[in-house]
C-alpha positions in Angstrom: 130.1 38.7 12.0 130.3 39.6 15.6 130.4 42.7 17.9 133.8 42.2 19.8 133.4 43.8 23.6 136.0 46.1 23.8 136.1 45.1 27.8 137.2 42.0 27.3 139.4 42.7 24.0 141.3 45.0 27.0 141.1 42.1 29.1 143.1 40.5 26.7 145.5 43.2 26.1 146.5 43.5 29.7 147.4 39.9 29.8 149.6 39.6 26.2 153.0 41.9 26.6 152.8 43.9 23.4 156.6 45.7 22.7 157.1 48.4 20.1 160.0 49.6 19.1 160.5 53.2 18.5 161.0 54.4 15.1 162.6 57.3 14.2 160.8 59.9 11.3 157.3 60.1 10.7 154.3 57.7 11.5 154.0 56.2 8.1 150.2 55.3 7.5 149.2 53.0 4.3 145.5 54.5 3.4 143.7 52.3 0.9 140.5 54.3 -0.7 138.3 50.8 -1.5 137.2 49.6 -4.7 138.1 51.6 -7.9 137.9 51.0 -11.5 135.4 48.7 -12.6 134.5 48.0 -8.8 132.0 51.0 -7.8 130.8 49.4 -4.4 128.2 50.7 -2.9 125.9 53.5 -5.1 123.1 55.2 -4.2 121.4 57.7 -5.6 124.3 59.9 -7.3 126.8 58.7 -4.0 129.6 56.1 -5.6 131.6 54.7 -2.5 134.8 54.4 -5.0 134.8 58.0 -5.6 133.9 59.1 -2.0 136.6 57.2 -0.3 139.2 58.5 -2.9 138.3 62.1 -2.3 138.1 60.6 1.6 141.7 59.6 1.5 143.1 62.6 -0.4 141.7 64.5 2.2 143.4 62.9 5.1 146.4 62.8 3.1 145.9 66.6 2.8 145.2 66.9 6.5 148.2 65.2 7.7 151.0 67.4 5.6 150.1 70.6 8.3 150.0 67.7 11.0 153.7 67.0 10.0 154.3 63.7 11.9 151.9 61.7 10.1 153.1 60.8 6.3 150.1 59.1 4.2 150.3 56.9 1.0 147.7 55.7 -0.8 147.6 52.7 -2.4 145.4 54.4 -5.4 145.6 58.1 -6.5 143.1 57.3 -9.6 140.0 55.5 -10.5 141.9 52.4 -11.1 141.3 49.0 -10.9 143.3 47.6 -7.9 143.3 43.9 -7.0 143.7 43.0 -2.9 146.8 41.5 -3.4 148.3 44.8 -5.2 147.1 46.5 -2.5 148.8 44.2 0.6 152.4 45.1 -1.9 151.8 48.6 -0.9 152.5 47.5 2.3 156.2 46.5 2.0 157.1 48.7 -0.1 157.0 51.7 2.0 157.1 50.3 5.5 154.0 51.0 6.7 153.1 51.4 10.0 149.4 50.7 10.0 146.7 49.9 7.6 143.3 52.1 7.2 141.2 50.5 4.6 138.3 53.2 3.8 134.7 52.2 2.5 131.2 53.7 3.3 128.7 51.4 4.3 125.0 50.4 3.4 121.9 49.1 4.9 119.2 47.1 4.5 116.7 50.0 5.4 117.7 53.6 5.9 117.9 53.3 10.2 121.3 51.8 10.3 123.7 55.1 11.0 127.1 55.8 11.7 130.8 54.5 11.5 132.1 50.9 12.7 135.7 49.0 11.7 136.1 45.3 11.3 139.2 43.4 11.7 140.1 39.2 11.6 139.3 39.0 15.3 141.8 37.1 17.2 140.6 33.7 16.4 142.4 33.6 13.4 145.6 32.8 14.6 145.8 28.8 14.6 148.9 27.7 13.2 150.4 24.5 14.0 151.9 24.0 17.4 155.8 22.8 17.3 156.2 24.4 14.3 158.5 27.1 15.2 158.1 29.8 11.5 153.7 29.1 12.8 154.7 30.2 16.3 156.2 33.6 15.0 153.6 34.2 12.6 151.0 33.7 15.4 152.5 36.5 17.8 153.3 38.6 15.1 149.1 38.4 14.3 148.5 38.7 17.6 150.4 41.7 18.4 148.7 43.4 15.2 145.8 42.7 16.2 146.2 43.9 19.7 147.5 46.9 18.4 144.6 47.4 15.7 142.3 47.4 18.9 144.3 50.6 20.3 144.2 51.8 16.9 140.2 51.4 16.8 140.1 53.1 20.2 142.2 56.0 18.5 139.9 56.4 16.0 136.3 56.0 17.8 137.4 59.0 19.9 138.3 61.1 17.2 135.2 60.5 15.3 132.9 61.4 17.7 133.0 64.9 17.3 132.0 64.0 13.8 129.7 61.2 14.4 128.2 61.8 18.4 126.9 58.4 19.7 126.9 56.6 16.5 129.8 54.5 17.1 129.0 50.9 16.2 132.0 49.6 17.6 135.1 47.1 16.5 133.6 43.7 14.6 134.7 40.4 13.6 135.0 39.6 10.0 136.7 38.1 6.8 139.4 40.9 5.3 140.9 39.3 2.5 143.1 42.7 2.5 144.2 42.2 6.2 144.9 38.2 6.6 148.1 38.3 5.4 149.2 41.7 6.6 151.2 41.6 9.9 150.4 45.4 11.1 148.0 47.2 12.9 145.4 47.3 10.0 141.8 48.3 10.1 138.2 48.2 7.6 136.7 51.4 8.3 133.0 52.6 7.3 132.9 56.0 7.3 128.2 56.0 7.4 125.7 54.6 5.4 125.0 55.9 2.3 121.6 54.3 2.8 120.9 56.3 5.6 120.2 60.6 4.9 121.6 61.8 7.6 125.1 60.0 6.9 124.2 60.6 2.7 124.0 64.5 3.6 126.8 64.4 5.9 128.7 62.5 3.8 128.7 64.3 0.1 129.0 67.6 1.9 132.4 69.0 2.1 132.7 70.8 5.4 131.9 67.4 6.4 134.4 65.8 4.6 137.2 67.6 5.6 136.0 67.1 9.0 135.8 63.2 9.1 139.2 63.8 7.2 140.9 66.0 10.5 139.4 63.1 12.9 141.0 60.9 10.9 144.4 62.4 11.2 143.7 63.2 14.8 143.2 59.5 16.0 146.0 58.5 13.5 148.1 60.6 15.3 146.8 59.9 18.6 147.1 56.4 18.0 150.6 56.5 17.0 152.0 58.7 20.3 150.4 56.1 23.0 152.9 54.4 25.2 153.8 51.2 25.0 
C-alpha cells in the first residue's frame, strides 16, 4: 500500500474529461457497515468493529432523512454474515450512486490516530488494448475512480471538524469489494480502535452522531460539485 499525492491525483483529473449526467431524485448512497456475523474484525477491549460500523451506518442513514436529498441503503441492517460478492449485488439493485464501505481501523501500537480511505488506485485499469468491451470497462474504472478522489476530498473536509489534523489521506490497496464495482466507491476507517483517543471518541455517542452528520455532509457535498 501507498499514500497517493492528492496533487498529482488532481493533476490527473484535470487532464481526463470526467462527464456526469444529472439524475433526477435523490443522491442514492450504497453504505456497507463491514464484517458481520461470524466476521467480528477488529476487537479490542469491549470495541467490536462489526458492531460499531453498524450502529455507524444506521446513524448516517438517520442523519440523512432530515438532510432529505441524500437516500442511504445499507447492505446489512443485522449482524449477519454477508459475503463481498452479496454485498457488490446491493449495488445494482438500487442504482447506487456511490459506494462507502465503513470499518475502524487498528495499529500496531497505540500512536497511529485518525481516519484514512483506500481505493484500487488507478493502476488497475489494464485491459487489453483493441479490444473494444476492455476499452469501456477501462474508462468506466477510470472515471470511478476519478470521481472517488472528489468523493475522498468531500469527505476529508467534512471530517475534520471531527477529526482536526488527523487526516491520513487517500491510499492504494486491494478492495475485493470495489474491483468489480464501476462507481465512485470508497474503504473508509473511521480511527483506530488501538489508539484511546479514537477508542474514547469512537464508543461515545455524541461522537458518533457527529462522525455520522460529517458523513452526510461530505456525502452531500460531494454529490452537489459541478462537473
Amino acid at each position: 500500500m501507498r499514500k497517493i499525492s492528492i496533487a498529482l491525483i488532481l493533476f490527473f483529473l484535470m487532464s481526463v474529461p470526467v462527464v456526469v449526467h444529472a439524475q433526477s431524485g435523490p443522491f442514492v448512497v450504497l453504505l456497507d457497515p463491514a464484517h458481520g456475523g461470524s466476521d467480528t474484525g477488529v476487537v479490542y477491549n469491549s470495541l467490536y468493529e462489526k458492531d460499531l460500523t453498524l450502529k455507524l451506518a444506521r446513524l448516517i442513514r438517520e442523519e440523512a432523512k432530515k438532510v432529505g436529498d441524500i437516500r442511504i441503503h445499507l447492505t446489512r441492517d443485522s449482524d449477519a454474515d454477508m459475503s463481498f460478492g452479496e454485498r457488490v449485488q446491493s449495488v445494482h439493485a438500487i442504482n447506487a450512486r456511490c459506494l462507502l464501505s465503513l470499518h475502524i481501523n487498528a495499529g500496531f501500537s497505540n500512536k497511529a490516530n485518525g481516519y484514512e480511505a483506500y481505493f484500487p488506485g488507478f493502476g488497475k485499469t489494464e485491459n487489453g488494448a483493441g479490444n473494444s468491451k476492455a476499452i469501456v470497462t477501462d474508462m468506466l474504472q477510470n472515471k470511478s475512480l476519478n470521481e472517488s478522489v472528489l468523493l475522498f476530498q468531500s469527505l476529508q473536509t467534512s471530517l475534520e471538524t471531527v477529526f482536526p489534523r488527523r487526516g491520513r489521506g487517500l491510499r492504494n490497496a486491494q478492495c475485493p469489494l470495489l474491483e468489480d464495482v464501476n462507481i465512485p466507491a470508497l474503504i473508509l476507517e473511521i480511527g483506530f480502535a488501538t489508539n484511546p483517543l479514537d477508542r474514547k471518541r469512537l464508543s461515545n455517542e455524541k461522537n458518533q452522531r457527529e462522525i455520522a452528520k460529517a458523513i452526510v455532509k461530505g456525502l452531500r457535498d460531494y454529490s452537489r460539485k459541478p462537473r
